[in-house]
C-alpha positions as CSV (number, residue, x, y, z in Angstrom):
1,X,-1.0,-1.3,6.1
2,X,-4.2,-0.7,8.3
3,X,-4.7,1.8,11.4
4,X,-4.2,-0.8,13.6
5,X,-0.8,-1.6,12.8
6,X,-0.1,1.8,13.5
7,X,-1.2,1.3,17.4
8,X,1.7,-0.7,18.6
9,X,4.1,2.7,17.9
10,X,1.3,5.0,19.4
11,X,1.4,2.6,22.7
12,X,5.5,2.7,22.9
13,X,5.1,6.5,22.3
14,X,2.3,6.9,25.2
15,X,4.8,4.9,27.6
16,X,7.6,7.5,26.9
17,X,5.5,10.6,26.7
18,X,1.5,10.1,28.3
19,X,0.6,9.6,32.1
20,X,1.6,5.7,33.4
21,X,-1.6,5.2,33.9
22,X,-3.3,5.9,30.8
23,X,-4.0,4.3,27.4
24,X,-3.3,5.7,24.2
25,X,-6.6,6.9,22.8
26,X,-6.2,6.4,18.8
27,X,-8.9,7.8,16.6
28,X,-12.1,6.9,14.7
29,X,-14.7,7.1,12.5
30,X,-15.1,6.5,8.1
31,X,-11.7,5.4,7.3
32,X,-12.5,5.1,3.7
33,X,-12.1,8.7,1.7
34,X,-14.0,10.6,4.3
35,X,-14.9,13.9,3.5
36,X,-12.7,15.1,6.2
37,X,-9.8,14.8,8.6
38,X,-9.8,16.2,11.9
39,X,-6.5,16.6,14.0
40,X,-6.7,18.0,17.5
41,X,-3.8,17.7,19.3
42,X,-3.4,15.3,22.4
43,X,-5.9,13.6,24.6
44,X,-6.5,13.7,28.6
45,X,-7.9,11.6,31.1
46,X,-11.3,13.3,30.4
47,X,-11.7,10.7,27.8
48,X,-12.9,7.9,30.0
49,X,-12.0,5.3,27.2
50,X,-8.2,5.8,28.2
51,X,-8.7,4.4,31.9
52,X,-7.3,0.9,31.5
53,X,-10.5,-0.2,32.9
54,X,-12.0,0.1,29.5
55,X,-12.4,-2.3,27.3
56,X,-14.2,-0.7,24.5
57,X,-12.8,1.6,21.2
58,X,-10.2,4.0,22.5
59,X,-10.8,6.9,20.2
60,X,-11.2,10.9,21.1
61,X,-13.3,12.9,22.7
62,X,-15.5,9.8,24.3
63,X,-17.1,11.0,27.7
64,X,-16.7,14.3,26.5
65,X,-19.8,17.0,26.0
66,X,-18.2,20.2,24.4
67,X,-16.8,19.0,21.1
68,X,-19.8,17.3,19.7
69,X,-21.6,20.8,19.7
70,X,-19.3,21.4,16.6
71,X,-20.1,18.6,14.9
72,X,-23.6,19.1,15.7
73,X,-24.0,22.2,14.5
74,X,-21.9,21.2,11.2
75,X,-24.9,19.0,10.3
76,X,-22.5,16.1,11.0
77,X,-24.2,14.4,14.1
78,X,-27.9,12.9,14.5
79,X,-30.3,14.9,16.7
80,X,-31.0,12.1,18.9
81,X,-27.5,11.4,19.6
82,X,-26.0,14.9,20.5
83,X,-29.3,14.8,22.6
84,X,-27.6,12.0,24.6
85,X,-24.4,13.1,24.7
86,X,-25.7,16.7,26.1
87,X,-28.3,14.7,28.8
88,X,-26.0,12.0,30.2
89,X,-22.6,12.4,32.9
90,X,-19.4,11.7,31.3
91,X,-19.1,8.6,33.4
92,X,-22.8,7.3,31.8
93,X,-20.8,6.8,28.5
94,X,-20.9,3.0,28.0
95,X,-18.7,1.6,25.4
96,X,-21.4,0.4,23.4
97,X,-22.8,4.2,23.5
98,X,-19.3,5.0,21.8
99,X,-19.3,2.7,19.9
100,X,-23.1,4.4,18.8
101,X,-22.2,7.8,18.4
102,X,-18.7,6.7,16.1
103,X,-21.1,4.6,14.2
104,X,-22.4,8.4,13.5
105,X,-19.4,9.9,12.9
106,X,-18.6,7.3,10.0
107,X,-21.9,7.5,8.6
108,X,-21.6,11.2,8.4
109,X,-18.1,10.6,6.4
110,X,-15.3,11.9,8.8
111,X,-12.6,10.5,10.9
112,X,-11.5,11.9,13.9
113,X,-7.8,11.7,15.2
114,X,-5.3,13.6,17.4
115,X,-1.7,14.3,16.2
116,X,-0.1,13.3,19.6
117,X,-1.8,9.8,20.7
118,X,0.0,10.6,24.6
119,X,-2.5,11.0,27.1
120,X,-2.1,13.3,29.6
121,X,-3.7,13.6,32.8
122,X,-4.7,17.4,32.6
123,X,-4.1,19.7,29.1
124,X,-0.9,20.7,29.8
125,X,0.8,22.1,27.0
126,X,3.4,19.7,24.6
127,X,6.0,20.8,23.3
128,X,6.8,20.6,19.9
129,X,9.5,18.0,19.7
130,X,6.9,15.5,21.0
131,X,4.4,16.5,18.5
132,X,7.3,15.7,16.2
133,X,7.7,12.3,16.8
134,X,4.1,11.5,16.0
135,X,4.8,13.4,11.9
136,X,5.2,10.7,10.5
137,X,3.0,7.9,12.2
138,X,-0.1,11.1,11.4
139,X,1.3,11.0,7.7
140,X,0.5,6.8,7.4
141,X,-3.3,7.7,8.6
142,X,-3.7,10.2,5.8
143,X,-2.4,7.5,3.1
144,X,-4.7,5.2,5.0
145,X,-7.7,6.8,4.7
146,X,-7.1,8.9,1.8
147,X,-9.5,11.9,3.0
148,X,-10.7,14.5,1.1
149,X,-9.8,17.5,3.4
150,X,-7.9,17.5,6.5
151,X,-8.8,20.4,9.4
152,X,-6.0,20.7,11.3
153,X,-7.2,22.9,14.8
154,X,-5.0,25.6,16.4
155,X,-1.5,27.0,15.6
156,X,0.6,24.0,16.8
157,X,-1.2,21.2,15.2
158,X,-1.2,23.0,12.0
159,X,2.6,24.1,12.1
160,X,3.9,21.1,12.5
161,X,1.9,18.8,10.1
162,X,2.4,21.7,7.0
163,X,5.9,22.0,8.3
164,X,5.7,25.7,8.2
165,X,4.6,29.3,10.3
166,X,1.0,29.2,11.1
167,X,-1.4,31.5,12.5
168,X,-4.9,30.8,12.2
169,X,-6.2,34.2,11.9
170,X,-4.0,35.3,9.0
171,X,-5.0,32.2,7.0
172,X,-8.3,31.2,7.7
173,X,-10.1,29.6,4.8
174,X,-6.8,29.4,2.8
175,X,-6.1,25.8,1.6
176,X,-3.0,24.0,1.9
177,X,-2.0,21.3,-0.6
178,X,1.0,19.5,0.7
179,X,2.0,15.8,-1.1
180,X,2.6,12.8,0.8
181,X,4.5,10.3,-0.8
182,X,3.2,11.0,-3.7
183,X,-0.6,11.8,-3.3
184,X,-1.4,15.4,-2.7
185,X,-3.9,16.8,0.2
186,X,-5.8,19.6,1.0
187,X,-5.1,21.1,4.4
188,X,-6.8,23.9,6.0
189,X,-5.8,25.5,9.4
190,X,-9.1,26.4,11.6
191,X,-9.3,27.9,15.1
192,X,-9.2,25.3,18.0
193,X,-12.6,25.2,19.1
194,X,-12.8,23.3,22.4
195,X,-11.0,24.5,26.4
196,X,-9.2,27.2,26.4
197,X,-10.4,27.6,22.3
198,X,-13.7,27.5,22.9
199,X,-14.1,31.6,22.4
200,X,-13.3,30.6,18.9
201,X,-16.1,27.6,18.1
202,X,-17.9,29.6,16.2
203,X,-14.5,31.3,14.6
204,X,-14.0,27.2,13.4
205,X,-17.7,26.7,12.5
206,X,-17.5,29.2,10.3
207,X,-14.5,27.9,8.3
208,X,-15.2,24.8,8.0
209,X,-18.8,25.5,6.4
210,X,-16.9,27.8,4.2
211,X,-15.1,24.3,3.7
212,X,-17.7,22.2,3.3
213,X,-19.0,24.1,0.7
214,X,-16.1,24.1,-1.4
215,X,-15.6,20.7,-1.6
């Protein structure tokens, strides 16, 4: 199986859960044992790539300023290219530029995903049970890409992939190791670092140093 078999089922699920309007916005980046996984949780219309209109990669956080600072200032993105990203209007994303700055992402060995593919207009809050439906489908990219550590950001995310309680602050730089069909992963829960999270970027940078090191 590849990831792109996988983006018929995200599309149904985006009919019965995102906005009409909007596209399912997948995920990207080294899909070959990267050195991490990370899950965020849904996308919005912020991401210009899920306007219909486009016709380039539909992965996250693509006409977006804020999230790349994290990966900046993990040493996972060129200067020239967080440059860009920080100089130009969401709308001045092309898809070629995307298709530039994932090019970084997968030479800097990590993939980036969401565990609901729905897009939403706004960042409403899900609830779990549509989270739930995505479990499985987020399981078949982890056997897929076989990463070396998945981050999964903020409470929700993280309860519902390590099927347990979690609360960021009372296990931060604790590892999970969780097996899926019959390979075993290392999980960690970090802080969400990005809208109403964003208190907590440094919180995550932190962590996932403390991660990178480890590894």
């Amino acid at each position: 199986m590849k990831l792109d078999d996988l983006k018929i089922e995200y599309d149904k699920l985006q009919k019965k859960y995102g906005a009409k309007e909007l596209d399912s916005i997948y995920n990207g980046g080294c899909t070959e044992n990267p050195d991490f996984c990370f899950v965020f949780m849904n996308p919005t219309g912020r991401n210009i790539a899920s306007s219909k209109d486009w016709k380039g990669r539909k992965s996250p956080w693509i006409g977006t300023k804020n999230i790349w600072d994290l990966f900046y200032r993990l040493n996972l993105m060129d200067d020239e290219i967080y440059r860009i990203i920080k100089l130009i209007k969401p709308s001045e994303w092309t898809e070629e530029f995307a298709d530039v700055v994932y090019d970084d992402v997968k030479k800097h060995k990590y993939f980036i995903t969401n565990l609901g593919k729905c897009t939403q207009t706004d960042a409403r809050p899900l609830p779990d049970s549509v989270y739930q439906e995505y479990l499985e489908l987020i399981k078949k990219e982890f056997e897929i890409i076989k990463p070396k550590a998945i981050i999964l950001f903020g409470n929700q995310v993280s309860s519902i992939v390590l099927k347990e309680k979690i609360s960021v602050s009372q296990c931060r730089k604790k590892m999970f190791e969780k097996e899926i069909n019959g390979h075993n992963y290392k999980f960690y829960s970090v802080y969400y670092p990005v809208g109403n999270g964003r208190v907590n970027i440094d919180k995550a940078i932190e962590d996932i140093r403390y991660i990178q090191e480890t590894l």
